[in-house]
Every structure is written in C-alpha cells, then in structure tokens.
N, CA and C atoms of all chains as a GROMACS GRO file, in nm:
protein
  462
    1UNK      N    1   3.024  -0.497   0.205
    1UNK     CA    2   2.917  -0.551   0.121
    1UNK      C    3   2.860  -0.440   0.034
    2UNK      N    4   2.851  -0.470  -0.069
    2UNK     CA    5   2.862  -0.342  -0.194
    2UNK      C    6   2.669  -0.364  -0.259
    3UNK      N    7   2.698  -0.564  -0.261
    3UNK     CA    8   2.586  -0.590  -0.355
    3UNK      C    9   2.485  -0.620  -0.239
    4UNK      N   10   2.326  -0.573  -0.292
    4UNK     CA   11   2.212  -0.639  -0.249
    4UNK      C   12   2.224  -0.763  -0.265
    5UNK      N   13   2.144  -0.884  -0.167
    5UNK     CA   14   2.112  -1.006  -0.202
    5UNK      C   15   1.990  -1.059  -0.182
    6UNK      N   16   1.900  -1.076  -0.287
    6UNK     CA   17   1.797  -1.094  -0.330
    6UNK      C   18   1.777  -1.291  -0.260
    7UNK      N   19   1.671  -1.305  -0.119
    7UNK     CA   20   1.642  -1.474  -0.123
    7UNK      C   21   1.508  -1.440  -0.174
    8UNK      N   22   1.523  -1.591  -0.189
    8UNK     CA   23   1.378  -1.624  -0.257
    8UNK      C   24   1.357  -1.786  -0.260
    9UNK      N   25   1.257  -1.817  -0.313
    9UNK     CA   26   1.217  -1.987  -0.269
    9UNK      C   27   1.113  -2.051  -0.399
   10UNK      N   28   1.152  -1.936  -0.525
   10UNK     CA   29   1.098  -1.999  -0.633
   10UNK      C   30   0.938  -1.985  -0.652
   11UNK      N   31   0.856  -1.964  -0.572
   11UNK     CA   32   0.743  -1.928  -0.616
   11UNK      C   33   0.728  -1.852  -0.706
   12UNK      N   34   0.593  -1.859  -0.759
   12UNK     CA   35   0.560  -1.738  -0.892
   12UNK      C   36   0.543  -1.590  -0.799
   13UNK      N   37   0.520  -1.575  -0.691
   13UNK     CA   38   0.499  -1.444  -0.628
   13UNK      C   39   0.645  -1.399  -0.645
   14UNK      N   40   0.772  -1.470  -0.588
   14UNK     CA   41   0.873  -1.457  -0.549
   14UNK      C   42   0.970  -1.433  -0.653
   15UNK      N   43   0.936  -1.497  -0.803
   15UNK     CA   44   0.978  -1.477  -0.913
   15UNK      C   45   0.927  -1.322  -0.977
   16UNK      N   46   0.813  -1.269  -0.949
   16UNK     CA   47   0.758  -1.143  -1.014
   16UNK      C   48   0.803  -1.098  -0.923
   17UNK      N   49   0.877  -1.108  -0.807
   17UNK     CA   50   0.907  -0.999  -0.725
   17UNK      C   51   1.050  -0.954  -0.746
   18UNK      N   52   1.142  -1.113  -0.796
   18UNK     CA   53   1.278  -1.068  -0.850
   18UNK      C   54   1.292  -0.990  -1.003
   19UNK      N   55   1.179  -0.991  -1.074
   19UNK     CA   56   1.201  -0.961  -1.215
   19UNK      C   57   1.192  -0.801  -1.174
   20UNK      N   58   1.105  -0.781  -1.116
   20UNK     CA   59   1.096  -0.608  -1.066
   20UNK      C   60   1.214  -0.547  -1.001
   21UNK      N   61   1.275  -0.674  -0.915
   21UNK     CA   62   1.385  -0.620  -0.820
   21UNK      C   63   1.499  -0.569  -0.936
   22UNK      N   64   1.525  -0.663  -1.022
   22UNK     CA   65   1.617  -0.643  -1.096
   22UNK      C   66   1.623  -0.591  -1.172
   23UNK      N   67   1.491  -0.597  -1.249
   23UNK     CA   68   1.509  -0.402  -1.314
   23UNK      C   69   1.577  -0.299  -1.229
   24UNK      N   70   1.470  -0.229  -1.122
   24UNK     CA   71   1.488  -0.159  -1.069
   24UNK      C   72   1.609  -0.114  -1.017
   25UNK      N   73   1.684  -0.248  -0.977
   25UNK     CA   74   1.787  -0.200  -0.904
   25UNK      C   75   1.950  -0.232  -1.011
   26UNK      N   76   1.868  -0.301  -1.091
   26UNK     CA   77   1.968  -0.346  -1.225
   26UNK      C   78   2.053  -0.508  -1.164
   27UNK      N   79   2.109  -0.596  -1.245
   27UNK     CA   80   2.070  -0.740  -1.190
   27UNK      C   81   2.205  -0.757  -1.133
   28UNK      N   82   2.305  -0.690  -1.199
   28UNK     CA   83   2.472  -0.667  -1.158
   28UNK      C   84   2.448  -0.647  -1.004
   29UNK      N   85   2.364  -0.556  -1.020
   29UNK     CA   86   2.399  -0.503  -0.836
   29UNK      C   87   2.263  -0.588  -0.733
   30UNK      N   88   2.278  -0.703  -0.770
   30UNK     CA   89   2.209  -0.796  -0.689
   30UNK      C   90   2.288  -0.920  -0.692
   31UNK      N   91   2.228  -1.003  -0.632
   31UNK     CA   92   2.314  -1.126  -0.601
   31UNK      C   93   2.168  -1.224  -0.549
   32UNK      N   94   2.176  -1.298  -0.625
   32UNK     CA   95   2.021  -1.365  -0.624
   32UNK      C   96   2.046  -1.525  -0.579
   33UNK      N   97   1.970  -1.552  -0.429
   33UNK     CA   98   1.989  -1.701  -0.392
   33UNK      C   99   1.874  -1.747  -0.401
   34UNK      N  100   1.848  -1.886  -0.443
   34UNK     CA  101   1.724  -1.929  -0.365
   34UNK      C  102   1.741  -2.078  -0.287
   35UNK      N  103   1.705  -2.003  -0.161
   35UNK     CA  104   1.705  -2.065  -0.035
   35UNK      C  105   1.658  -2.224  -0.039
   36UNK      N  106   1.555  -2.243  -0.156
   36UNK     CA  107   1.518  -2.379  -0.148
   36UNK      C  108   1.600  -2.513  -0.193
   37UNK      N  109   1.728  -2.395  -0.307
   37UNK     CA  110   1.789  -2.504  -0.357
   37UNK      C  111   1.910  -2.496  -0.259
   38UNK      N  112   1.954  -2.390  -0.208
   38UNK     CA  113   2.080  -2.342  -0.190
   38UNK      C  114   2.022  -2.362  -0.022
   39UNK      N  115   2.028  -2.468   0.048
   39UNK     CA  116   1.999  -2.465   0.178
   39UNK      C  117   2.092  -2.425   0.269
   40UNK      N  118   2.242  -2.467   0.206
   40UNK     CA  119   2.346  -2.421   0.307
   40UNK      C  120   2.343  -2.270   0.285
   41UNK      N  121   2.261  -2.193   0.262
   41UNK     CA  122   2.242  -2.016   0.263
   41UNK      C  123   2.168  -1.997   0.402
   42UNK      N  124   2.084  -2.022   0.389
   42UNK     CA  125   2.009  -2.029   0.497
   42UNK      C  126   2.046  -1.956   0.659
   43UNK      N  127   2.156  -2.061   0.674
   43UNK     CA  128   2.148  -1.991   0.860
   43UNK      C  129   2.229  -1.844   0.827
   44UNK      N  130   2.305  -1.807   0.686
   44UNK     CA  131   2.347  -1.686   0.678
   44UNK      C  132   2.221  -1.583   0.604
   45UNK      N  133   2.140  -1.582   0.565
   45UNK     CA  134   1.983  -1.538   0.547
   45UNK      C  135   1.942  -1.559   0.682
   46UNK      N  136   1.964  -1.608   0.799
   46UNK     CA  137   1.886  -1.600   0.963
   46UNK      C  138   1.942  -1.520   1.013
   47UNK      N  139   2.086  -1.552   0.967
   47UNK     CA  140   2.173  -1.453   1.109
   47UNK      C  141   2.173  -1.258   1.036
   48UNK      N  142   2.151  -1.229   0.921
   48UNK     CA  143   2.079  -1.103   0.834
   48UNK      C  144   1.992  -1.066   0.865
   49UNK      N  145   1.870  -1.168   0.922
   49UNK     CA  146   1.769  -1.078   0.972
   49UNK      C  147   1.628  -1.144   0.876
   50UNK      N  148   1.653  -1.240   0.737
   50UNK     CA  149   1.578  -1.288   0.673
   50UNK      C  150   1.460  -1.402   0.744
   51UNK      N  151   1.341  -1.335   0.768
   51UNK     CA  152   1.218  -1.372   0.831
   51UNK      C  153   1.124  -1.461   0.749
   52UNK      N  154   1.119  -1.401   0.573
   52UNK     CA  155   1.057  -1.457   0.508
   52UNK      C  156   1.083  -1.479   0.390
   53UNK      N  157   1.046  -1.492   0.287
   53UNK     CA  158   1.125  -1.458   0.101
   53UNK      C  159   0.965  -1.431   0.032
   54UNK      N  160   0.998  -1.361  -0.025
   54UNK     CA  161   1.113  -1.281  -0.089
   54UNK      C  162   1.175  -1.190  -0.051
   55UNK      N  163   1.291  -1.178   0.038
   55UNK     CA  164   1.341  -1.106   0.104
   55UNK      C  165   1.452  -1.027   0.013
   56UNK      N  166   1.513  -0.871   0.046
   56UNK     CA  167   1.600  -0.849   0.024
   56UNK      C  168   1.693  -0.755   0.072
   57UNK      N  169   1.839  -0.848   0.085
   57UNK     CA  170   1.925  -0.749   0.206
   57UNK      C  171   2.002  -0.662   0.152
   58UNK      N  172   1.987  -0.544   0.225
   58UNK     CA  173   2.039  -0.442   0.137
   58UNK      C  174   2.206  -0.420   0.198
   59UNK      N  175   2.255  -0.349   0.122
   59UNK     CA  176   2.407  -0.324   0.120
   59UNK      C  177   2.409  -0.240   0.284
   60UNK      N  178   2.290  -0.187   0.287
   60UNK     CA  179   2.336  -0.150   0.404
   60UNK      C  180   2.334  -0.210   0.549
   61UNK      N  181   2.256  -0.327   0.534
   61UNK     CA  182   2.227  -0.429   0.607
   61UNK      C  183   2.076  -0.451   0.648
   62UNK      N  184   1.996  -0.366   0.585
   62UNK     CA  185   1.866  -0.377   0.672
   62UNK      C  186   1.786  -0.445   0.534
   63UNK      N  187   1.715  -0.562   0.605
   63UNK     CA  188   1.640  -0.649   0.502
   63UNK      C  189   1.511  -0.584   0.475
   64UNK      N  190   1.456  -0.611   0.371
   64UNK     CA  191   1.318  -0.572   0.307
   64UNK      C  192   1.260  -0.690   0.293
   65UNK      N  193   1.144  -0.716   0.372
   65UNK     CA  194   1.056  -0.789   0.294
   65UNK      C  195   0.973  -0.809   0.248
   66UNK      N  196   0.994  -0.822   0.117
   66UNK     CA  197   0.860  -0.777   0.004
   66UNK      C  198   0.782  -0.907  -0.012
   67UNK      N  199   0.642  -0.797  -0.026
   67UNK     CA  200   0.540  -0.907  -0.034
   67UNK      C  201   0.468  -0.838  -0.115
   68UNK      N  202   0.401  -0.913  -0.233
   68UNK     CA  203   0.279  -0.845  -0.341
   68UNK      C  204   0.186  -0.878  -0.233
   69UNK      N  205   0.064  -0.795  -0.302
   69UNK     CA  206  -0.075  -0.831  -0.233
   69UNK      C  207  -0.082  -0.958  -0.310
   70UNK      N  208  -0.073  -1.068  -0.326
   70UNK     CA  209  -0.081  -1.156  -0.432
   70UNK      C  210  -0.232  -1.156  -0.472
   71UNK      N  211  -0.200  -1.166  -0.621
   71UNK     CA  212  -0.319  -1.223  -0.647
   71UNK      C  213  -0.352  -1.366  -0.686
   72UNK      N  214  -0.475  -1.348  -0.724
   72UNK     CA  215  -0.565  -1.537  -0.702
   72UNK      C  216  -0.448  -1.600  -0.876
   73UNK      N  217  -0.438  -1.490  -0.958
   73UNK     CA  218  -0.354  -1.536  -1.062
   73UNK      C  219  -0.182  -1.589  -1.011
   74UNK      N  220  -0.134  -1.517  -0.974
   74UNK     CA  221  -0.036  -1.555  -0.912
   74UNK      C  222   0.010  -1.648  -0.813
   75UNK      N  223  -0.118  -1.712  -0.757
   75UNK     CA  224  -0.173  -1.780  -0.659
   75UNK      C  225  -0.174  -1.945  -0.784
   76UNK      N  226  -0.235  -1.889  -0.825
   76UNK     CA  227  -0.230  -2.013  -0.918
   76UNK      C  228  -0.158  -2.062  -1.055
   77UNK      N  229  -0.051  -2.005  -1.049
   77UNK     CA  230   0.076  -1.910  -1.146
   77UNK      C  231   0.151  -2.108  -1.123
   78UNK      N  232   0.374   0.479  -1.727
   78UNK     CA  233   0.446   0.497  -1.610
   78UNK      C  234   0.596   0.481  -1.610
   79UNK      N  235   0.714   0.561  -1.598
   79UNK     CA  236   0.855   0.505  -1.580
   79UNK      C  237   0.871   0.514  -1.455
   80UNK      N  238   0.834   0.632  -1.349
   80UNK     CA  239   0.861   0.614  -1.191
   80UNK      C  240   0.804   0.523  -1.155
   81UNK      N  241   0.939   0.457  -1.018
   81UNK     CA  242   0.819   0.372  -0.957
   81UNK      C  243   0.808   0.516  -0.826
   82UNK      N  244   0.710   0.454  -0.760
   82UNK     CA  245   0.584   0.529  -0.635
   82UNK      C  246   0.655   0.465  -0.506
   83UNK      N  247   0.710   0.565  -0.414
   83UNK     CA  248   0.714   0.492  -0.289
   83UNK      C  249   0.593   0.544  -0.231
   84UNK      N  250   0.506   0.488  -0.162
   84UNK     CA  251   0.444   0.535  -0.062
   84UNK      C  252   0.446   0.457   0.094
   85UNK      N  253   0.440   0.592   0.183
   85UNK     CA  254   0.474   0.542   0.340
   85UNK      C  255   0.427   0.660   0.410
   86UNK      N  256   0.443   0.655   0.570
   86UNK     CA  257   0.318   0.746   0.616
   86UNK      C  258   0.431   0.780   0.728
   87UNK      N  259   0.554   0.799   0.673
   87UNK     CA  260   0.651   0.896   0.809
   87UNK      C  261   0.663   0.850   0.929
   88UNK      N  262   0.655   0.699   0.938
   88UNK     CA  263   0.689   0.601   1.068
   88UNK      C  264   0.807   0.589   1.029
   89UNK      N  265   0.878   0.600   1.159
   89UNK     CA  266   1.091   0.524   1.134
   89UNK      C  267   1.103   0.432   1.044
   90UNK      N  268   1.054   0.332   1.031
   90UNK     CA  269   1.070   0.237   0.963
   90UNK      C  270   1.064   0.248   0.792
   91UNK      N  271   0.936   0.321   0.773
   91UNK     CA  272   0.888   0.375   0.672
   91UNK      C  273   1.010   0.450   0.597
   92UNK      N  274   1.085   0.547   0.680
   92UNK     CA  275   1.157   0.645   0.662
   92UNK      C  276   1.315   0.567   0.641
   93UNK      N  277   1.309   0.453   0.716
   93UNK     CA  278   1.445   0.395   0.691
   93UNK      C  279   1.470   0.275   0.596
   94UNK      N  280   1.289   0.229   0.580
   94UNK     CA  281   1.297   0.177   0.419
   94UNK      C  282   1.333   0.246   0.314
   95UNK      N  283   1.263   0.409   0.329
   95UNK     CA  284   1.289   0.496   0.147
   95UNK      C  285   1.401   0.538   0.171
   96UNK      N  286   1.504   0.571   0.297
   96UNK     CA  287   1.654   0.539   0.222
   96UNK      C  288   1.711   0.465   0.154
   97UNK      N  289   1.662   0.352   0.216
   97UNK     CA  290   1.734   0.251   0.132
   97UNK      C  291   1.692   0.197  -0.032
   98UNK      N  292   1.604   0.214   0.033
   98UNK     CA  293   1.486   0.224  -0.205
   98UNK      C  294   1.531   0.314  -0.250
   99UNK      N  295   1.575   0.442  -0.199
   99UNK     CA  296   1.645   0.568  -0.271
   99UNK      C  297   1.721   0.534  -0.293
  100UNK      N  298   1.878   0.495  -0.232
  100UNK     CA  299   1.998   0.498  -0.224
  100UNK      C  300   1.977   0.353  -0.367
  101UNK      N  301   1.910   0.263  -0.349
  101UNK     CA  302   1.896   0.126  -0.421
  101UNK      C  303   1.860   0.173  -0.587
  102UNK      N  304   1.712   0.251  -0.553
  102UNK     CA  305   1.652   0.271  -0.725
  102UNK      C  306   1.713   0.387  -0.813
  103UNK      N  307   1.803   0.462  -0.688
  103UNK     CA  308   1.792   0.627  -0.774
  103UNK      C  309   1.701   0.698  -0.724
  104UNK      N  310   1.708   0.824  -0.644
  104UNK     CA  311   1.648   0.938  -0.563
  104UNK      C  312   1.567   0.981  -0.707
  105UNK      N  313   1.614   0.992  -0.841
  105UNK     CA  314   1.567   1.069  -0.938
  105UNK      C  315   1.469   0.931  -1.009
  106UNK      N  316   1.480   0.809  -0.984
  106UNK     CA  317   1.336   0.734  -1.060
  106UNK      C  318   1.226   0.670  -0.925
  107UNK      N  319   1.218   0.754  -0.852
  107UNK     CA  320   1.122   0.752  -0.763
  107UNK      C  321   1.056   0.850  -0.698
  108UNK      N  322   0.903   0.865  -0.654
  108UNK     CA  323   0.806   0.962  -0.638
  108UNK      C  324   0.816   0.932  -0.521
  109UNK      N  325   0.786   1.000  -0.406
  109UNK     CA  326   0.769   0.957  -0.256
  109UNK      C  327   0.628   1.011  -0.224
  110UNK      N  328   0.563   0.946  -0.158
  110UNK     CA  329   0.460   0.998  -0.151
  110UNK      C  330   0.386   0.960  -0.015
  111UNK      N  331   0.376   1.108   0.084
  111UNK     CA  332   0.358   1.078   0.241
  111UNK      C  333   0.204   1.094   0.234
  112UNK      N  334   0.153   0.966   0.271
  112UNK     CA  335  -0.017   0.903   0.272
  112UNK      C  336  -0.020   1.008   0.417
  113UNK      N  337   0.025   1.015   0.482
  113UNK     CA  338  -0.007   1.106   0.631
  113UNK      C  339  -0.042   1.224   0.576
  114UNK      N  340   0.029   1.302   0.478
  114UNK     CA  341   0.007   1.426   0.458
  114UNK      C  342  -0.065   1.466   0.339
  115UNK      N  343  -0.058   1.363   0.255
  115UNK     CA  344  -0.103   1.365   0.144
  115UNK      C  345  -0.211   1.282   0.112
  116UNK      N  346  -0.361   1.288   0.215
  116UNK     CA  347  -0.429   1.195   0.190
  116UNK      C  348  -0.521   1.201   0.079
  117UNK      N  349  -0.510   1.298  -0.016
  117UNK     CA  350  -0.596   1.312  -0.166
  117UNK      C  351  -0.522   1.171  -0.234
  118UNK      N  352  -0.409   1.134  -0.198
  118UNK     CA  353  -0.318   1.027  -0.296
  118UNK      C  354  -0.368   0.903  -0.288
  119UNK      N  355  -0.462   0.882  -0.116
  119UNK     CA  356  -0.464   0.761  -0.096
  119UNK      C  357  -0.591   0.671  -0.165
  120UNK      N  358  -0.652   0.735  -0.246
  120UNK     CA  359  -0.753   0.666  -0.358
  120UNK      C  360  -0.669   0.608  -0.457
  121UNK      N  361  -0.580   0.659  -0.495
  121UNK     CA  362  -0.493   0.648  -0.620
  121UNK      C  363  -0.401   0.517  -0.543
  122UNK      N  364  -0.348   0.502  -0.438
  122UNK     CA  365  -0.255   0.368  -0.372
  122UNK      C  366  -0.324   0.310  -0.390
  123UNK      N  367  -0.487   0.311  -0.338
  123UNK     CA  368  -0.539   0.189  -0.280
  123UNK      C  369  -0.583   0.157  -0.444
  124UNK      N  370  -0.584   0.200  -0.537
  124UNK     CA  371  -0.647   0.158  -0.657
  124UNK      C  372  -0.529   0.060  -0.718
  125UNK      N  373  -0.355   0.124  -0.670
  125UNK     CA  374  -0.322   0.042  -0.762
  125UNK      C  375  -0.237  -0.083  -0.671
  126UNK      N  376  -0.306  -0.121  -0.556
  126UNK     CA  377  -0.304  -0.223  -0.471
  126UNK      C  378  -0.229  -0.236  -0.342
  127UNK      N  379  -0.211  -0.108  -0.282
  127UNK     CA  380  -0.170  -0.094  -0.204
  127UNK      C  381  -0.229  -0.073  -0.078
  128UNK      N  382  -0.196  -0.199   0.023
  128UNK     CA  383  -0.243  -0.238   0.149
  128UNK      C  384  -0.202  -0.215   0.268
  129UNK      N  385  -0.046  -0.157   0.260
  129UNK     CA  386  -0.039  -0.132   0.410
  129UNK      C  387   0.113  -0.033   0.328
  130UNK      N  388   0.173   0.059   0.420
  130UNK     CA  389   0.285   0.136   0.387
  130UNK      C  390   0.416   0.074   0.453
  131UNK      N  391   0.491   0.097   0.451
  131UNK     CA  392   0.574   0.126   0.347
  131UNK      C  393   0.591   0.036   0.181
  132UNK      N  394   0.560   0.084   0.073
  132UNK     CA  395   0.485   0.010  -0.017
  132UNK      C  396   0.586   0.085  -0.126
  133UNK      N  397   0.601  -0.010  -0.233
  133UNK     CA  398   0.642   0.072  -0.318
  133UNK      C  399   0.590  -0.007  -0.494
  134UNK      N  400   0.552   0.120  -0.546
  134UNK     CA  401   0.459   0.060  -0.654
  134UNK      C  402   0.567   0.084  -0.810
  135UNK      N  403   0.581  -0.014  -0.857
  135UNK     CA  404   0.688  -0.060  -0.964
  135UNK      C  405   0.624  -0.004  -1.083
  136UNK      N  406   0.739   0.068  -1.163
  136UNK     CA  407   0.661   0.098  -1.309
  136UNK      C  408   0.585   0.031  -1.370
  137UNK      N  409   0.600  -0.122  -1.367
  137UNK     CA  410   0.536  -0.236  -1.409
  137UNK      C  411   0.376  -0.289  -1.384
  138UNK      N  412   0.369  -0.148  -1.251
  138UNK     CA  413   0.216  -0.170  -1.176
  138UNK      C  414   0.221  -0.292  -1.079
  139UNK      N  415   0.323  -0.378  -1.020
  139UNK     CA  416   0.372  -0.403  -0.942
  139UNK      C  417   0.335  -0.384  -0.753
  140UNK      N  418   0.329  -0.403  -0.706
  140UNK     CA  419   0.305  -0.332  -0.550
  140UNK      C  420   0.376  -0.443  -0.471
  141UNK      N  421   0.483  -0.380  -0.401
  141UNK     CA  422   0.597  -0.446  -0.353
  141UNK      C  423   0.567  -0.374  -0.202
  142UNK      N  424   0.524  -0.451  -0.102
  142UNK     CA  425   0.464  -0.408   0.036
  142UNK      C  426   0.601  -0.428   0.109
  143UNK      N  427   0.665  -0.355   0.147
  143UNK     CA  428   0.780  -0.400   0.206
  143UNK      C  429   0.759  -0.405   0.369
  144UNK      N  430   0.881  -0.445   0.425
  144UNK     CA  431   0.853  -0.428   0.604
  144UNK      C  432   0.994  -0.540   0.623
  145UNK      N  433   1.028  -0.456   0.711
  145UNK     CA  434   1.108  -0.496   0.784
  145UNK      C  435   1.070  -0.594   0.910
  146UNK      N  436   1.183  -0.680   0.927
  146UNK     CA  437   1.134  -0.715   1.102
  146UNK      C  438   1.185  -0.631   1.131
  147UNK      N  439   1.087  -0.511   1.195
  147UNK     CA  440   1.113  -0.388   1.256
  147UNK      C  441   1.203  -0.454   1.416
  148UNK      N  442   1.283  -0.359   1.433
  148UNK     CA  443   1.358  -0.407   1.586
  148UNK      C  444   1.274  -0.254   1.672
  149UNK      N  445   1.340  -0.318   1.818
  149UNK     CA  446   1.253  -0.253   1.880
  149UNK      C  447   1.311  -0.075   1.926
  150UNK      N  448   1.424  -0.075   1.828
  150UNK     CA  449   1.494  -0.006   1.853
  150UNK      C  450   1.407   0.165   1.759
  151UNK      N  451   1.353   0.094   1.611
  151UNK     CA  452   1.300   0.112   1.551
  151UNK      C  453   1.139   0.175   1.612
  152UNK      N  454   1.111   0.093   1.655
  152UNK     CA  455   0.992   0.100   1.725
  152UNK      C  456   0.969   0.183   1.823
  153UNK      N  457   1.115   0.229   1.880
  153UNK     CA  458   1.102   0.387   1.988
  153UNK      C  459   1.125   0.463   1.873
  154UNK      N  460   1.191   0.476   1.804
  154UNK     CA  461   1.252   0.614   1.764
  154UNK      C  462   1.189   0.696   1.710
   0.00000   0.00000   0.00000
C-alpha cells in the first residue's frame, strides 16, 4: 500500500479537512472514500483501525484521526 | 504562512503521528514544535486553535487535532 486513504462522511468539517489533506499531501497520493455513499467500504475502514471520519490511513498503516476544533461556522456550514 | 506547524508534547503516540505527517507532508514543509519543552510556543497554539496535541496546524490556519486509537501497546512504550 503506497497510497493514503482519506474516509470521510461528507460533512462540512470533513470536507475542510479533505481540502487541507490534499494539498498537503497532494491528491494523487490519496485515495478518497466516503463511507456514507460507499457503504460496502466500511467493514474494510473497521478492520484498519477507522474509529471515526474524518479519518486517514496512512501507507504505513496507522490511522489518523483528524478532528478540527470545529467551529459554530462550520457547524452550521 | 507556507509551513504547516506540527505540535505534540513527546508522548509515543505523538511521536509516531509526526512520522507519519513527516514521511506524508515533507520533513522540509513542516515546523515541529515540542509544547513539553517549548512552553513559550504554547500561547501561540492555543491562539491558533489548538486543543489537545498531537495537532497539526495547516498553512491555511487550519488545526487538524489528530489521534490515533492509540493501542495499548502504544500506551506502554
């Protein structure tokens, strides 16, 4: 496994969290699901280690899960 | 701002997130910055929304709180 894979579930938190991811890490070297549409992902996002979304699993296997402090804007985004 | 900011406070976890944000963003577009040792910094985190470590703050002004489901393996070491 070479590429990160970015879940997520479509929220506006979860969306500002992929636009950053993918700068940062550039969008080639991600692989972006979201769990809400893509349900058959799921038990392979459980058996990874994916607890929450916006999660992201890294090439090396250990998941990140990012969370903004959200704010009340984003909250209501 | 072009760096993004890791900040974390030298817990395993902490330490085995900024490998992987290193190895992910580029060792050379990221600041590391140990809140344990470096507590003059921690006015400057908490200003730009940072709530708990391992945290990493996006050129964008961003604050991406990361965490693992730490294992407990993690949790001795």
């Amino acid at each position: 496994m070479s590429k990160s894979i970015f879940y997520h579930a479509g929220c506006p938190v979860c969306v500002s969290a992929e636009e950053d991811i993918l700068n940062l890490i550039g969008a080639s070297n991600v692989e972006v699901i979201h769990l809400g549409e893509s349900k058959e992902r799921i038990p392979e996002a459980e058996k990874a280690g994916v607890n929450s979304v916006p999660a992201l699993l890294t090439p090396s296997g250990n998941v990140l899960h990012l969370n903004f402090g959200a704010s009340i804007a984003d909250l209501k985004g």
